[in-house]
C-alpha positions as CSV (number, residue, x, y, z in Angstrom):
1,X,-35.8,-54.9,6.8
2,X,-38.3,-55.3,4.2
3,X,-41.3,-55.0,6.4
4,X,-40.0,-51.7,7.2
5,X,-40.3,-50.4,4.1
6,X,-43.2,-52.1,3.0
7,X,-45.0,-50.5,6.3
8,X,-43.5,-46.7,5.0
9,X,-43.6,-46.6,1.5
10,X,-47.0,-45.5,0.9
11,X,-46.0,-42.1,3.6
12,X,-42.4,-41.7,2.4
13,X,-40.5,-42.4,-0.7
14,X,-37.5,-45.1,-0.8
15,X,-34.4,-42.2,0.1
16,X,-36.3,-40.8,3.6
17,X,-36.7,-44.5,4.4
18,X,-33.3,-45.4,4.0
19,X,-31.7,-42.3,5.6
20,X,-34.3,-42.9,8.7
21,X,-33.4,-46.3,8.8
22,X,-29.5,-45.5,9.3
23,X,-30.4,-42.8,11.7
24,X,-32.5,-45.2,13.8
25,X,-29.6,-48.1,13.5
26,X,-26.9,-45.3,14.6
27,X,-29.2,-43.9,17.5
28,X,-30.4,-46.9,19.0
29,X,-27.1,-48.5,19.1
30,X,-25.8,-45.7,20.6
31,X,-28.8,-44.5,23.4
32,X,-30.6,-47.8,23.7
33,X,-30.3,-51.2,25.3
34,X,-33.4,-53.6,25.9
35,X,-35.5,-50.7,27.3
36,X,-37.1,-49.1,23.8
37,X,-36.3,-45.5,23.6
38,X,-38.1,-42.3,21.5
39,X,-35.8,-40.5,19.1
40,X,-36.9,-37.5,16.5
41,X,-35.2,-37.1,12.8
42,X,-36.4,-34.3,11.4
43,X,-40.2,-34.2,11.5
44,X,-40.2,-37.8,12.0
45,X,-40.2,-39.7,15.4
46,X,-39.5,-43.5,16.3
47,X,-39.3,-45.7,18.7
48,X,-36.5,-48.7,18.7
49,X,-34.9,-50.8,20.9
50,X,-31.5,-53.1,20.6
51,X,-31.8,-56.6,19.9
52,X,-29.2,-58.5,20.3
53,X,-25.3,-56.7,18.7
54,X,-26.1,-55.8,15.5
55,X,-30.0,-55.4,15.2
56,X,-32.7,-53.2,15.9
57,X,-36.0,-53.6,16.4
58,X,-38.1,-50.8,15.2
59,X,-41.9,-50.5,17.4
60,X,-43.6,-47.4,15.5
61,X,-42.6,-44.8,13.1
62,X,-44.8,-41.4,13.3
63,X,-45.1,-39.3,9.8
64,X,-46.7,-36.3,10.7
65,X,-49.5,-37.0,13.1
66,X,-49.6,-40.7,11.9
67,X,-48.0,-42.9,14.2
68,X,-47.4,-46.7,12.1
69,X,-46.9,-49.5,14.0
70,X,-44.1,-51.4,12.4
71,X,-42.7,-53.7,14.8
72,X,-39.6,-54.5,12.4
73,X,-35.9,-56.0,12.9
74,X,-33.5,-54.4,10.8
């Protein structure tokens, strides 16, 4: 989880990170299985995928027109 943040702090401050991180947990438990899926929060997209019952693994983040690869399990 904290290579999530570190990869976002610099293009978002700490209460977007956090309410995009439990909006990616929620929707990728929900929509996705192995197969990594595209969501949208706002003006923020992401792709995640479900690893294993309780984790998610996060591939990119895009802030604007900034994609960030963050390939992070949280």
């Amino acid at each position: 989880m904290n290579k999530f943040f570190d990869y976002l702090m610099e293009d978002l401050p700490d209460c977007v990170i956090r309410e995009l991180l439990h909006y990616i947990r929620r929707f990728a438990s929900a929509v996705a299985g192995d197969v990594p899926v595209e969501g949208k929060m706002g003006n923020y997209r992401f792709c995640a995928s479900r690893c294993g019952e309780e984790q998610v693994r996060v591939h990119w983040v895009q802030v604007g027109r900034q994609q960030i690869c963050v390939d992070a399990v949280v």
